[in-house]
DSSP file (Angstrom, degrees, kcal/mol; ACC not computed):
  #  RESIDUE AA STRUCTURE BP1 BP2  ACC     N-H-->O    O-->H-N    N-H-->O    O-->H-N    TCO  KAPPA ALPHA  PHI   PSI    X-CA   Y-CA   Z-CA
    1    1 A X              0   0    0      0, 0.0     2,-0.1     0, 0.0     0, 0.0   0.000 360.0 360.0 360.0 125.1    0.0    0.0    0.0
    2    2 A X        -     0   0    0      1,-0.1     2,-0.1     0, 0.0     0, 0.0  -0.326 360.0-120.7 -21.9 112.6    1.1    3.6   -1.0
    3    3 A X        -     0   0    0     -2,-0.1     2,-0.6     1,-0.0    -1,-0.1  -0.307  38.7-142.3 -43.7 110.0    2.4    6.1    2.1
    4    4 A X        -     0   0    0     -2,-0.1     2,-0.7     1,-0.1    -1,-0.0  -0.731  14.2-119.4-100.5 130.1   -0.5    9.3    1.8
    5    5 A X        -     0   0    0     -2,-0.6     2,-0.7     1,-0.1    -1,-0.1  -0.527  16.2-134.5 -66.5 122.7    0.8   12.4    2.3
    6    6 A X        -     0   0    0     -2,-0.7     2,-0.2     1,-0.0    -1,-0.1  -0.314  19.7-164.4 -83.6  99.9   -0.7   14.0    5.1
    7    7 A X        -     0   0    0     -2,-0.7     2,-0.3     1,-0.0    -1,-0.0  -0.584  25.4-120.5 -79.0 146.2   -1.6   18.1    4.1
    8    8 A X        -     0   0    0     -2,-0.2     2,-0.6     1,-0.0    -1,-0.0  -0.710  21.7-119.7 -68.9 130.4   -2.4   20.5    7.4
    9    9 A X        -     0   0    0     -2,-0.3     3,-0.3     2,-0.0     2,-0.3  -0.769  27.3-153.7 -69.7 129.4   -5.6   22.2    7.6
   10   10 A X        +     0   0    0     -2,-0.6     4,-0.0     1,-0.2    -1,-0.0  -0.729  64.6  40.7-110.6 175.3   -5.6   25.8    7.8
   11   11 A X  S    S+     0   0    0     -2,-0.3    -1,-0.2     2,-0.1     3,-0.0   0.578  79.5 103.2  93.3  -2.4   -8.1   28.4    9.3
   12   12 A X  S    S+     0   0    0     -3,-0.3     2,-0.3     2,-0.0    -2,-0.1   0.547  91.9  31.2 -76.6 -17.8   -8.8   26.4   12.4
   13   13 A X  S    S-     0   0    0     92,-0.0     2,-0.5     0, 0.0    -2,-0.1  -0.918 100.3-103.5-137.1 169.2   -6.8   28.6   14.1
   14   14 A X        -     0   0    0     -2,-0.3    92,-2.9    -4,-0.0     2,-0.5  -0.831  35.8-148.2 -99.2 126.2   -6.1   33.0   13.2
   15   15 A X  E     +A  105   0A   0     -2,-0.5    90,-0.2    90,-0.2     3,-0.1  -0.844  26.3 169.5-101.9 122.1   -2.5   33.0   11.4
   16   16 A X  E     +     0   0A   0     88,-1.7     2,-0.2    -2,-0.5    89,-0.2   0.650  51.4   8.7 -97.8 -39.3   -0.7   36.6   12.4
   17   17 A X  E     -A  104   0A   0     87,-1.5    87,-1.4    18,-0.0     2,-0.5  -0.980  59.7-154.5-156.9 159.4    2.7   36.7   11.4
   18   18 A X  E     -A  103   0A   0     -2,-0.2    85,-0.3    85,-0.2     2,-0.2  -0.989   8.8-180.0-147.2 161.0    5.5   34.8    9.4
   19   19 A X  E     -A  102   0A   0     83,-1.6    83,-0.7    -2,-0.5     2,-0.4  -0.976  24.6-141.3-149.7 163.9    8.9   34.1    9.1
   20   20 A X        -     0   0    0     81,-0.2     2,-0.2    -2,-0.2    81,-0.2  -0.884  22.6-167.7-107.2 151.3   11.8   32.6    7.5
   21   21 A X        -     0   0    0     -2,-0.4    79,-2.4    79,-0.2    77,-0.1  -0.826  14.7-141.1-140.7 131.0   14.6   31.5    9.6
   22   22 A X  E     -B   99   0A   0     -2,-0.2     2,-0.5    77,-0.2    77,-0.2  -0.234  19.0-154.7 -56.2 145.7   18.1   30.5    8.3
   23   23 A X  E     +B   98   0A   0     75,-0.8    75,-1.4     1,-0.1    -1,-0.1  -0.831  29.2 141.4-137.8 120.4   19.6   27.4   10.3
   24   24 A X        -     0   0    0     -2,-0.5    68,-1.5     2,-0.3    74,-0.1   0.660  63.1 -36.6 -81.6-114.8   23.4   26.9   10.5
   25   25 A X  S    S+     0   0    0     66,-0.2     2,-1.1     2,-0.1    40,-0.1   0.567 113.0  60.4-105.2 -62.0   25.8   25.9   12.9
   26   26 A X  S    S-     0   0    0      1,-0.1    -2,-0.3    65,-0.1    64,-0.2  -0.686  93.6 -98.6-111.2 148.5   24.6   27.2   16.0
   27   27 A X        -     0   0    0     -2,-1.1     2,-0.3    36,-0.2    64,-0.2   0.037  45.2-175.9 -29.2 160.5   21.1   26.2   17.6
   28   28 A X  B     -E   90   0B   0     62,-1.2    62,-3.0    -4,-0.1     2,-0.3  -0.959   9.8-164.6-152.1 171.2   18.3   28.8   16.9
   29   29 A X        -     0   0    0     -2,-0.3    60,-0.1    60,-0.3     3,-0.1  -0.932  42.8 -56.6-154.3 157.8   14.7   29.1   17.9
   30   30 A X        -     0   0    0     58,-0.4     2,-0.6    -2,-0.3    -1,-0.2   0.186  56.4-104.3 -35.3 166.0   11.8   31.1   16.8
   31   31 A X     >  -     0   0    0      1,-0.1     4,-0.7     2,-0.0     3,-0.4  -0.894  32.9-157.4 -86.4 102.8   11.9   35.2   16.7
   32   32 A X  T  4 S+     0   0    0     -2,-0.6     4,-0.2     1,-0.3    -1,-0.1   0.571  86.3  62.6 -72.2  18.9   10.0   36.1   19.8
   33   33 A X  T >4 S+     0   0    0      2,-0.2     3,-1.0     1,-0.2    -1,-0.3   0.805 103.8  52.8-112.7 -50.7    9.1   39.4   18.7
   34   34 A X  T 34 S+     0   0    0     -3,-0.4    -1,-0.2     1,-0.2    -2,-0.2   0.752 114.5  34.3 -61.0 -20.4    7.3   37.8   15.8
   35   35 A X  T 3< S+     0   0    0     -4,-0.7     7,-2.5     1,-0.2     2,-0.3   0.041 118.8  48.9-120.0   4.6    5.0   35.4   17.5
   36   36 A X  B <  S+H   41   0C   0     -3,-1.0     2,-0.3     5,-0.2     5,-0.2  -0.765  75.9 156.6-151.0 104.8    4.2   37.5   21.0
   37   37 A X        -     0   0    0      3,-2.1     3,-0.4    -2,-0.3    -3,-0.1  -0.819  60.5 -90.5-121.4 175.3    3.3   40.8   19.8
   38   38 A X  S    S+     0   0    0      1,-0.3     3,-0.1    -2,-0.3    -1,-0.0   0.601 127.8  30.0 -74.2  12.8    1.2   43.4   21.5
   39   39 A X  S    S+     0   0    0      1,-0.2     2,-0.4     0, 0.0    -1,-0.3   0.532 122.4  35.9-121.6 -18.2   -1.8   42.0   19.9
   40   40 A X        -     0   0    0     -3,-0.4    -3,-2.1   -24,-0.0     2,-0.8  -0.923  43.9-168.5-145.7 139.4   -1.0   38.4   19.6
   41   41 A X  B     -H   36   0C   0     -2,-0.4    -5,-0.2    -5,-0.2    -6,-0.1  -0.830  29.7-127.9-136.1 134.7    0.5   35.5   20.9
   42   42 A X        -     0   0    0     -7,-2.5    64,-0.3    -2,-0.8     3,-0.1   0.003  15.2-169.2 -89.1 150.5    0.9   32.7   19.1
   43   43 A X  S    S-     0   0    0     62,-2.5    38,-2.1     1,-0.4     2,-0.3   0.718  78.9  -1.6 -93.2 -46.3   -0.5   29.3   20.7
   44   44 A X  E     -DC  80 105A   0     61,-1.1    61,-1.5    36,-0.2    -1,-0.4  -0.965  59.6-135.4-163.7-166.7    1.3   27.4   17.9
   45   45 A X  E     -DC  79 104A   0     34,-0.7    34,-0.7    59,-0.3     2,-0.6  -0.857  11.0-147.2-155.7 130.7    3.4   27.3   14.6
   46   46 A X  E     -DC  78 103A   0     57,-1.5    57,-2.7    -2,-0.2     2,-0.3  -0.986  29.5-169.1-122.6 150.3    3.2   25.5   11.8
   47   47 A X  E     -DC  77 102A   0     30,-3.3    30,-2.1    -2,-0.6     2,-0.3  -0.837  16.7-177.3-135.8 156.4    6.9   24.7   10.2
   48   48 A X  E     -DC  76 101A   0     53,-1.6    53,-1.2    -2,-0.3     2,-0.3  -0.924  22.4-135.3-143.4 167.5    8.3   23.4    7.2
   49   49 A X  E     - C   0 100A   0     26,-1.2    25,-1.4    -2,-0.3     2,-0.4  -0.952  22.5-175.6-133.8 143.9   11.7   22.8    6.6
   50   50 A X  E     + C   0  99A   0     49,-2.3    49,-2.5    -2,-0.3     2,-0.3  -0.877  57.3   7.7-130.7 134.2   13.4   24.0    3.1
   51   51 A X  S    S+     0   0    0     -2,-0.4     2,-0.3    47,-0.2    -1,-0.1  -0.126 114.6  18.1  95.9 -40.0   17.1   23.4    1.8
   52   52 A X  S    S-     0   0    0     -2,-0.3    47,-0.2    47,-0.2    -2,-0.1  -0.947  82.4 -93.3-175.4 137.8   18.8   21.1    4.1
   53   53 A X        +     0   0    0     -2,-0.3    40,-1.0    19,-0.1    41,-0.4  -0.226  42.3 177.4 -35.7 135.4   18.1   18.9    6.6
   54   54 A X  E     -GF  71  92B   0     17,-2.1    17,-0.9    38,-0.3    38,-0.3  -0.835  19.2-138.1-122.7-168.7   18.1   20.1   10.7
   55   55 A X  E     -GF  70  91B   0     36,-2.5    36,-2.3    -2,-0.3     2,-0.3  -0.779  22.8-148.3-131.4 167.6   17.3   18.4   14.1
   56   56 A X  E     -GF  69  90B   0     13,-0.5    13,-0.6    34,-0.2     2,-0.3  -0.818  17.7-175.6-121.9 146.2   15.1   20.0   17.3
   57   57 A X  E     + F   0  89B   0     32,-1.5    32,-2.1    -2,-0.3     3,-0.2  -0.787   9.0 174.4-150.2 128.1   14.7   20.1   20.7
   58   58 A X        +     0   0    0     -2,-0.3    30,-0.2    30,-0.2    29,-0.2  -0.046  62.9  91.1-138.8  34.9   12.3   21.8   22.6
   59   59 A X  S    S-     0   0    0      2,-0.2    -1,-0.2    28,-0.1     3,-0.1   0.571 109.7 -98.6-107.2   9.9   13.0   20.6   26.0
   60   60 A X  S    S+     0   0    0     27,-0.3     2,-0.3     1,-0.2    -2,-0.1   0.783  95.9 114.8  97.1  68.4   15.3   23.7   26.5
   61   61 A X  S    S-     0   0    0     26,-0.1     2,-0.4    -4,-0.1    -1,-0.2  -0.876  75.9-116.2-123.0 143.1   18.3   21.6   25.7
   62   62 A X        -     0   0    0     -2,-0.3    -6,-0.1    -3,-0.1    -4,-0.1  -0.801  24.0-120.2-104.9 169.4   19.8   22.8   22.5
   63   63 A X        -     0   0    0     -2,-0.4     2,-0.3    -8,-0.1   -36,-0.2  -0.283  28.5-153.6 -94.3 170.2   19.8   20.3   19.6
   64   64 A X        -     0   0    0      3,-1.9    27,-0.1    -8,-0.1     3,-0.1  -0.859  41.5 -88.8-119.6-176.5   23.6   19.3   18.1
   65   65 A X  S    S+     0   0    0     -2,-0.3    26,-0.1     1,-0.2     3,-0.1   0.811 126.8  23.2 -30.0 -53.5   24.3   18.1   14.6
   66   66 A X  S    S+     0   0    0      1,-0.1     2,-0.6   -11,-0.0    -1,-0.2   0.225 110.9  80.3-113.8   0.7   23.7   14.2   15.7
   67   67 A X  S    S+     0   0    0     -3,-0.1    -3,-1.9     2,-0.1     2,-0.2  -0.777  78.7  27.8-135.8 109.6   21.6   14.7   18.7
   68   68 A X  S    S-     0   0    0     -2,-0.6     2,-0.2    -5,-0.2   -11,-0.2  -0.658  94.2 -29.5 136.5 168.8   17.6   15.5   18.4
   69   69 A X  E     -G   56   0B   0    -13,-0.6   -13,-0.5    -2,-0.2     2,-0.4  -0.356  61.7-127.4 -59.3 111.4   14.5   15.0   16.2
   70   70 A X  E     +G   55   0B   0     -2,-0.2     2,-0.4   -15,-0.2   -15,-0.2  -0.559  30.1 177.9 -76.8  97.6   15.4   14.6   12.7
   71   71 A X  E     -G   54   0B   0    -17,-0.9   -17,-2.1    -2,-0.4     2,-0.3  -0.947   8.8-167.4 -95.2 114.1   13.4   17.0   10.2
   72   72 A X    >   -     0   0    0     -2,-0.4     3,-4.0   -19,-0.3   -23,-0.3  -0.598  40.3 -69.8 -99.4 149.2   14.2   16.9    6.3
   73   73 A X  T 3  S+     0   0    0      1,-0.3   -23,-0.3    -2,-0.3    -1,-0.1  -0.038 123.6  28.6 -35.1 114.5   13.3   19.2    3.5
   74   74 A X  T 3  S+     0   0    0    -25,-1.4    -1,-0.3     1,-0.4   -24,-0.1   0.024  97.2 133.0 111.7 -31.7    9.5   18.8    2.8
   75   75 A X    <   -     0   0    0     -3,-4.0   -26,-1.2   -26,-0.2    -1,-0.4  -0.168  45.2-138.6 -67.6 161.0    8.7   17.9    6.4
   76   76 A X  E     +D   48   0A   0    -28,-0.2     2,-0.4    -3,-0.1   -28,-0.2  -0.893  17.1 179.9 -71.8 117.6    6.4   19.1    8.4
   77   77 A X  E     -D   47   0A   0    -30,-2.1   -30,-3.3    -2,-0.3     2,-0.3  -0.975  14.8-157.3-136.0 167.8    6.0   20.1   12.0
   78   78 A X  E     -D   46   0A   0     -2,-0.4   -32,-0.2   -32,-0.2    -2,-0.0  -0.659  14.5-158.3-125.1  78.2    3.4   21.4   14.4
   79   79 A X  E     -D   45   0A   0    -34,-0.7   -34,-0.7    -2,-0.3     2,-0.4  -0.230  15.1-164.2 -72.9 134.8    4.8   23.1   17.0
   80   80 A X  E     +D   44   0A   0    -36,-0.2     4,-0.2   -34,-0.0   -36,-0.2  -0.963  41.2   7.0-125.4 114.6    2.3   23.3   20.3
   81   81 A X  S  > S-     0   0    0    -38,-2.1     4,-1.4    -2,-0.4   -39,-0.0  -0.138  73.1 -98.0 118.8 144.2    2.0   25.2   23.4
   82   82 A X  H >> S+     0   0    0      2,-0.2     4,-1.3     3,-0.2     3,-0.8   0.984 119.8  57.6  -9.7 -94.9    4.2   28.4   24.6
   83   83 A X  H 3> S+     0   0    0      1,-0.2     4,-2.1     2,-0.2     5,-0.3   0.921 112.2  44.7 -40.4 -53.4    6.5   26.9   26.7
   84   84 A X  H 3> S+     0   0    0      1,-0.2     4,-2.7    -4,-0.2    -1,-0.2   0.922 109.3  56.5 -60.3 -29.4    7.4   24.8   23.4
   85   85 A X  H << S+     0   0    0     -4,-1.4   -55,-0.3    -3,-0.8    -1,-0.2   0.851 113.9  42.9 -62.0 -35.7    7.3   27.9   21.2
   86   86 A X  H  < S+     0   0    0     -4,-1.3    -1,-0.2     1,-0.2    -2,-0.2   0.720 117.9  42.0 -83.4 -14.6    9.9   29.3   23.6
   87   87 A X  H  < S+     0   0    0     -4,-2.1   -27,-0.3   -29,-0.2    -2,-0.2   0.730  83.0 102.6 -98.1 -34.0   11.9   26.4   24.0
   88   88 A X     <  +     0   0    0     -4,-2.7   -58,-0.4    -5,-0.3     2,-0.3  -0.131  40.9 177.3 -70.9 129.4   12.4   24.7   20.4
   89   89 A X  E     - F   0  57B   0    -32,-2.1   -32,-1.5   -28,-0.1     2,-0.3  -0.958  13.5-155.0-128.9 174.1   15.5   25.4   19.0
   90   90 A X  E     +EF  28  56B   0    -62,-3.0   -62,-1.2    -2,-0.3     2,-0.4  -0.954  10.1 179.8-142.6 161.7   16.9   23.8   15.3
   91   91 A X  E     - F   0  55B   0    -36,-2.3   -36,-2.5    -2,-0.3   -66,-0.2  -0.912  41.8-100.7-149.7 143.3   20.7   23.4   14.3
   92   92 A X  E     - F   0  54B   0    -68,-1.5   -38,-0.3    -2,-0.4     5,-0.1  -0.405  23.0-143.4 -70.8 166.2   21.3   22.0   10.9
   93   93 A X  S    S+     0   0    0    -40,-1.0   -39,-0.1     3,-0.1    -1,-0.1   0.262  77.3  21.8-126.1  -8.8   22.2   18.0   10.3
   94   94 A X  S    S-     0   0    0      2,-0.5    -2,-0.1   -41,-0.4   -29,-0.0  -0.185 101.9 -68.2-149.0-128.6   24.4   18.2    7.6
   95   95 A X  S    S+     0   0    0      2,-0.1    -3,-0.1    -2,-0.1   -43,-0.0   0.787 106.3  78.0 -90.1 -22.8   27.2   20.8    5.5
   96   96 A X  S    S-     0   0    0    -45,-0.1    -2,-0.5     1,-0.1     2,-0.2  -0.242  85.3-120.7-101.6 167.6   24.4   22.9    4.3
   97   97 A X        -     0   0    0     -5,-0.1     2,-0.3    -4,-0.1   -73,-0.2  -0.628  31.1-148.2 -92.6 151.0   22.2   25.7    6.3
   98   98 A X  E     -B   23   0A   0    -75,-1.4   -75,-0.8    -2,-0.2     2,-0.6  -0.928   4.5-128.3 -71.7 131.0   18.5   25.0    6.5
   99   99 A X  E     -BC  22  50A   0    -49,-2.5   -49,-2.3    -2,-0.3     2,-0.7  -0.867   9.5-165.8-103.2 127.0   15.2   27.3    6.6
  100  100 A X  E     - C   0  49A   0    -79,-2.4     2,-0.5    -2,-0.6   -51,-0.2  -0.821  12.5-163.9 -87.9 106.1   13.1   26.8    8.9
  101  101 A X  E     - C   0  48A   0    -53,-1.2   -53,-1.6    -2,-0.7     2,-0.2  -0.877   8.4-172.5-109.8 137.3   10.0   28.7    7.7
  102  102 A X  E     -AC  19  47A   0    -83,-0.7   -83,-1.6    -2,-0.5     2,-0.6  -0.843  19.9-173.1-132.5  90.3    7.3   29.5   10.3
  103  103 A X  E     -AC  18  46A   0    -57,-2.7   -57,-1.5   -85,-0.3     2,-0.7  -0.929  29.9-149.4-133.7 111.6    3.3   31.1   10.2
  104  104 A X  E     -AC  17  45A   0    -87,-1.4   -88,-1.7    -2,-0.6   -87,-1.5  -0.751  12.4-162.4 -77.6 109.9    2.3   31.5   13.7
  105  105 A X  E      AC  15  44A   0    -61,-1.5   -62,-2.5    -2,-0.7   -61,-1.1  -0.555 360.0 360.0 -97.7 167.9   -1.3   31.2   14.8
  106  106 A X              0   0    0    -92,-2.9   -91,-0.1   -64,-0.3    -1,-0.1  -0.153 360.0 360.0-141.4 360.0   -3.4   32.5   18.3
């Protein structure tokens, strides 16, 4: 049996703001100035990842090269919660930089 790819619904939740964010060498994590602004603050994130492999961690550990949740070009993630919004960071997996790109919903 054929793997189905699984699309996100949007519009369940009000999308505010978006961003791209380059990921090299050292960990990075969301811009918080984009996702808690003085009108909104996002509940969660939906991410895609573009270019290059990274990895994750959103237990406020930062991720390394070989250590944390493996995301690849085309994937998906669904980021949930605050705390997690504030905590994920992404490091790239391989030679190449990665974008993580980002549209934050409330």
């Amino acid at each position: 049996m054929a793997t189905k790819k699984i699309n996100m619904i949007a519009g369940l939740y009000n999308a505010f703001a978006f961003e791209t964010i380059t990921v090299g060498t050292t960990a990075v994590g969301f811009t918080t100035a984009t996702y808690k602004t003085d009108t909104h603050t996002a509940q969660r994130a939906v991410v895609t990842i573009e270019d290059a492999g990274v990895r994750y961690r959103y237990d406020g550990t930062n991720p390394t090269s070989s250590v944390g949740h493996q995301l690849n070009p085309g994937d998906t993630l669904l980021v949930v919660g605050r705390g997690n919004l504030d905590n994920i960071k992404f490091i790239r997996s391989g030679t190449s930089d990665g974008k993580v790109v980002a549209t934050y919903e409330d």
